[in-house]
Backbone bond lengths (Angstrom), bond angles and torsions (degrees), N, CA, C in turn:
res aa  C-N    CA-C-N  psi(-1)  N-CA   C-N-CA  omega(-1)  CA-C   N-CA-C  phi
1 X - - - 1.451 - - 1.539 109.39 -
2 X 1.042 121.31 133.66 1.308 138.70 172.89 1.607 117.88 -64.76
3 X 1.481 141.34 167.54 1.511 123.53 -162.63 1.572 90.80 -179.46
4 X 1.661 97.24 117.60 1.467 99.10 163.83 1.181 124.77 -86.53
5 X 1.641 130.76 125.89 0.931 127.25 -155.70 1.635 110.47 -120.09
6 X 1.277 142.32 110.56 1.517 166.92 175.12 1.674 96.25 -73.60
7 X 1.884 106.07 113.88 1.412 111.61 157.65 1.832 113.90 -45.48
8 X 1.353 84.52 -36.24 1.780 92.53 -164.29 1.916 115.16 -67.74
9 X 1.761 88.83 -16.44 2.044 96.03 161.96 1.162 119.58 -90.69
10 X 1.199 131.99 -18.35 1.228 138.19 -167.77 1.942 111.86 -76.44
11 X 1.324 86.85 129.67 1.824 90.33 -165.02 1.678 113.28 -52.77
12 X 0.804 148.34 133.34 1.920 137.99 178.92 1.447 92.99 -80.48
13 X 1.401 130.74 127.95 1.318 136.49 136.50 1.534 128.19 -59.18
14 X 1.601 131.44 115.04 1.730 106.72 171.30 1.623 88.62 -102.67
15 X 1.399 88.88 133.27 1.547 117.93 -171.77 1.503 84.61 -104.14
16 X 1.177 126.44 -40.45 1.473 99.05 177.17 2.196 98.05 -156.35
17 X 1.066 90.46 -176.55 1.748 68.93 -171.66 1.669 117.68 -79.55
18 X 1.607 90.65 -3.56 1.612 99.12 -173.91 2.015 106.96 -106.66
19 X 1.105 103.38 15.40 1.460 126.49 -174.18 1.764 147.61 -168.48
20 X 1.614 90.32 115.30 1.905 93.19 -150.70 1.564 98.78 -112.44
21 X 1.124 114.43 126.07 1.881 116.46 151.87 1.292 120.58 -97.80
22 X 1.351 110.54 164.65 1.533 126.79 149.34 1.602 105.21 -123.68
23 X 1.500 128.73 128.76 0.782 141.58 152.08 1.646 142.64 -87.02
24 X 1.529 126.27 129.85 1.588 134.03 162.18 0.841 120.59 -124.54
25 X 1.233 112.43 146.99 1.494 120.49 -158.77 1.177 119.23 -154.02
26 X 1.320 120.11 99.27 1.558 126.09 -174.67 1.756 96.86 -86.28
27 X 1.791 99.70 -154.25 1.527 101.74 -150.78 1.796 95.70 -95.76
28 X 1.501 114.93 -8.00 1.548 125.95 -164.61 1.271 109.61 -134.51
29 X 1.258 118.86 -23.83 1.661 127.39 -161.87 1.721 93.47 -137.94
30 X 1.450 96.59 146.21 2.097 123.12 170.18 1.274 94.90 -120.50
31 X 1.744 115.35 160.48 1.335 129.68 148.30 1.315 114.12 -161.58
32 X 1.033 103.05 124.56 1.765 106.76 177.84 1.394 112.52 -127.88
33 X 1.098 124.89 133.42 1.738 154.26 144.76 1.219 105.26 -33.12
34 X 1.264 135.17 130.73 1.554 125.56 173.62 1.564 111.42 -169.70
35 X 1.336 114.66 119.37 1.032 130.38 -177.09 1.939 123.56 -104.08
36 X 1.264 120.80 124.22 1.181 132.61 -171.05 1.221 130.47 -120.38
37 X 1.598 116.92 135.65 1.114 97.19 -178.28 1.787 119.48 -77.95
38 X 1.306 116.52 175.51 1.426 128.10 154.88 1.576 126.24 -38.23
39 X 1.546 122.68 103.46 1.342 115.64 -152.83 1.492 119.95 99.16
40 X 0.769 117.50 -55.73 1.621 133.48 166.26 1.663 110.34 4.92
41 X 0.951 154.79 109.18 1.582 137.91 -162.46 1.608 111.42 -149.25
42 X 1.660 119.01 128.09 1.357 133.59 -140.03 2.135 71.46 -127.59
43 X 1.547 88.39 115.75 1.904 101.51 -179.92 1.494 89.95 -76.73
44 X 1.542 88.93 167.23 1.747 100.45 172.04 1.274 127.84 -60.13
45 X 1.068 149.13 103.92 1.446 159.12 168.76 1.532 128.96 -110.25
46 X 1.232 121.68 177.11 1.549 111.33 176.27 1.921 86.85 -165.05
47 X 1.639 96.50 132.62 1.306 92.89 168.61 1.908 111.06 -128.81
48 X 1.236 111.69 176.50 1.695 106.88 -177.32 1.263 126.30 -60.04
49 X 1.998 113.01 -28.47 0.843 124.70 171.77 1.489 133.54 -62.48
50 X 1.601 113.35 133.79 1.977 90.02 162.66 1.278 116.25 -100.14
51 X 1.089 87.22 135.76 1.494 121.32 165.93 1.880 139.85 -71.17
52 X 1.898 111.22 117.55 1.321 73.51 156.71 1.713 106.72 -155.33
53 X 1.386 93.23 139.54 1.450 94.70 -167.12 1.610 114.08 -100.37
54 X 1.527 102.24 156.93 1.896 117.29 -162.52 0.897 95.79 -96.26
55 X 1.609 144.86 169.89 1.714 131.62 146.40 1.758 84.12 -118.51
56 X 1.215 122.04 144.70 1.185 132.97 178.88 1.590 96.01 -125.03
57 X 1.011 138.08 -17.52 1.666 140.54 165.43 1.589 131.15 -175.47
58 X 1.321 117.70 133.40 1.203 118.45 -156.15 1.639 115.98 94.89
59 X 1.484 124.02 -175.83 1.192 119.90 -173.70 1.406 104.68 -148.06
60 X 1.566 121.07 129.13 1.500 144.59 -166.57 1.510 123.02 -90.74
61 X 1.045 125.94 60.66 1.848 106.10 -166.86 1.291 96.37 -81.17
62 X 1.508 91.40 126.03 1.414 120.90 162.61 1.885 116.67 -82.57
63 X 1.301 134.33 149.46 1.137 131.32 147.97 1.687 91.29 -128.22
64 X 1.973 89.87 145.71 1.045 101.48 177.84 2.117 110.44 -126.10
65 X 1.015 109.77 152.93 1.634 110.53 151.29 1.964 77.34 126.72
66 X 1.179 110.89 169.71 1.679 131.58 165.11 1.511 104.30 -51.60
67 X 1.350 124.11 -42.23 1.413 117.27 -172.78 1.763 100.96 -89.41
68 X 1.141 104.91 -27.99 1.425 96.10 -170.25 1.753 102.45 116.05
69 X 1.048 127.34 14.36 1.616 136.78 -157.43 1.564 103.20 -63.43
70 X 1.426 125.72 -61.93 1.166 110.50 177.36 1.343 120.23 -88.62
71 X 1.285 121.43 150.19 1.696 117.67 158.85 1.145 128.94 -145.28
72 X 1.523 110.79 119.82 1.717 133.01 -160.56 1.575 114.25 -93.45
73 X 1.137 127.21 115.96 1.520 129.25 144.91 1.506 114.35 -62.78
74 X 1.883 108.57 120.41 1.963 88.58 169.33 1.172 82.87 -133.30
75 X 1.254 120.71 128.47 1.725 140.42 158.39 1.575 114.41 -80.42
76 X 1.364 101.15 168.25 1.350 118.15 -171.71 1.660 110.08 -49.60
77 X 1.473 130.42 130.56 1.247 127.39 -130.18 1.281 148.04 56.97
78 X 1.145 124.75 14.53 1.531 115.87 -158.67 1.632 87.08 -141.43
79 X 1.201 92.04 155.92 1.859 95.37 176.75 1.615 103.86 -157.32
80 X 1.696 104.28 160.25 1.407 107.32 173.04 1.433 100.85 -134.62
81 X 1.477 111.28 158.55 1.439 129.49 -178.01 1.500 104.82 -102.04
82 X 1.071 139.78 127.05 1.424 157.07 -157.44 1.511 115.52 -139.01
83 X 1.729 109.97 104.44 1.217 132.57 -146.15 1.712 97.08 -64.60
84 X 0.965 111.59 -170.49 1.774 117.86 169.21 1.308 112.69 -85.99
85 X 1.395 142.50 132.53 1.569 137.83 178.37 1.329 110.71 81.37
86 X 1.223 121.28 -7.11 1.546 116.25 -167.03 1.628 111.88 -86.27
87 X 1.526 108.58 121.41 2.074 99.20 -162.64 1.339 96.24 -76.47
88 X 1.013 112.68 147.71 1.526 151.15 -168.45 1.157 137.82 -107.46
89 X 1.413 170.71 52.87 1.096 148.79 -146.67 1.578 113.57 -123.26
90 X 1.753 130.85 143.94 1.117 109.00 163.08 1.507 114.13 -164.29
91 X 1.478 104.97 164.97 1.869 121.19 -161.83 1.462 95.72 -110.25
92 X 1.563 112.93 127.74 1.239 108.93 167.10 1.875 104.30 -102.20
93 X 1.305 76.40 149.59 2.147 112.82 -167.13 1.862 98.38 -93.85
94 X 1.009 102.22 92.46 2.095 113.48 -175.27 1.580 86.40 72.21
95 X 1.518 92.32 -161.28 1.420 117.80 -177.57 0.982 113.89 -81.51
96 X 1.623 130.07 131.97 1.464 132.65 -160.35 1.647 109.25 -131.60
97 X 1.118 122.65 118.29 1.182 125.75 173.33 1.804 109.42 -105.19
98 X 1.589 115.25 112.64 1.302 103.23 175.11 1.311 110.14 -126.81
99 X 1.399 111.31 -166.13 1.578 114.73 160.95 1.725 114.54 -129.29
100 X 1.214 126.12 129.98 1.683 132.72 135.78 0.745 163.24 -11.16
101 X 1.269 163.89 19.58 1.387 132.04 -147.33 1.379 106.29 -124.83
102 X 1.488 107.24 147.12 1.322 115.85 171.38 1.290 130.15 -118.11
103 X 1.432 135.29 179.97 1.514 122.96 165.00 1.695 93.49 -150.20
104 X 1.515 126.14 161.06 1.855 93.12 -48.33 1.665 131.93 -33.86
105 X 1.314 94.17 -171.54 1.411 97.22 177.48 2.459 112.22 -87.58
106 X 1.134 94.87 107.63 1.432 105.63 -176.34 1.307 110.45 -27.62
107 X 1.507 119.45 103.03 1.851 117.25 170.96 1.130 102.73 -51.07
108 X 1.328 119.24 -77.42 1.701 121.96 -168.79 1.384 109.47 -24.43
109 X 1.765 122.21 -59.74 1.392 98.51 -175.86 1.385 132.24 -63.01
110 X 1.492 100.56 -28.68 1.752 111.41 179.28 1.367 102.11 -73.40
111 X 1.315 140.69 -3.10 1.432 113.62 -168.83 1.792 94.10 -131.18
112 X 1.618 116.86 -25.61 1.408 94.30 160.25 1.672 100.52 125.01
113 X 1.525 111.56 5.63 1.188 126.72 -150.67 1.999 99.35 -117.14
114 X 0.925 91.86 26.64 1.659 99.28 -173.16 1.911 110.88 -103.07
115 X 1.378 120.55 42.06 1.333 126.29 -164.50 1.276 113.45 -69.12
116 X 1.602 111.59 9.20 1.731 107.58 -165.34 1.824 89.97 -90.55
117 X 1.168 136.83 -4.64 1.480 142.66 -163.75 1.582 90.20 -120.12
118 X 0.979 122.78 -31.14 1.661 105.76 -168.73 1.457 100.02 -93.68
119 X 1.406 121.88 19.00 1.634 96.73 162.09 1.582 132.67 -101.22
C-alpha cells in the first residue's frame, strides 16, 4: 500500500541539542530534513552509501578526501552528490536547515548506532 507522507507527521529526532532530523525510509532510498544549529560540525567519516545533500537555508562547508583536500561552500539552493566511501566532513555557516538522502538506506541512522554525530 502506498502512504502519503507530511514532513509536518514525521517524528523530529534531537540527535543532539544543536541538531534535529526527521527521517523516511523506503526499502533502497533515506531522506531526512535536518536542521542545525550555527557551528554545528559533522567529523570526518565515510559511509557505503551515496549521498546527496540539499541546503534549503544557511551555508554548509563541506571538506572532502582523507586529508581534507577539497573544500565546498553550498548555500541555500545548491546541492552536491557524494560518492560512496568518500571521507567527508562538515561546519555549518548560521543556522542550516537541509535535506539528505541516501541509497542504501543508512543502518546506523535507523538502528541508532550513528555515535560519531552525537558527541
Amino acid at each position: 500500500m502506498i502512504n502519503k507522507i507530511s514532513w509536518n507527521e514525521v517524528t523530529s529526532e534531537e540527535v543532539t541539542p544543536s541538531m534535529k532530523r526527521k527521517i523516511v525510509s523506503g526499502e533502497k532510498l533515506m531522506i531526512a530534513k535536518m536542521e542545525f544549529k550555527d557551528g554545528f560540525e559533522v567529523p570526518l567519516h565515510s559511509h557505503e552509501n551515496e549521498q546527496i545533500t540539499q541546503v534549503i537555508s544557511g551555508t554548509i562547508r563541506f571538506w572532502f578526501g582523507k586529508n581534507k583536500e577539497q573544500v565546498m561552500d553550498l548555500q541555500a539552493g545548491e546541492m552536491v552528490v557524494i560518492p560512496p566511501h568518500l571521507p567527508h566532513a562538515a561546519l555549518m555557516i548560521g543556522d542550516v536547515e537541509e535535506i539528505d538522502s541516501w541509497a542504501p538506506p543508512r543502518q546506523d541512522w535507523l538502528d541508532g548506532t550513528d555515535d560519531y554525530l552525537k558527541k
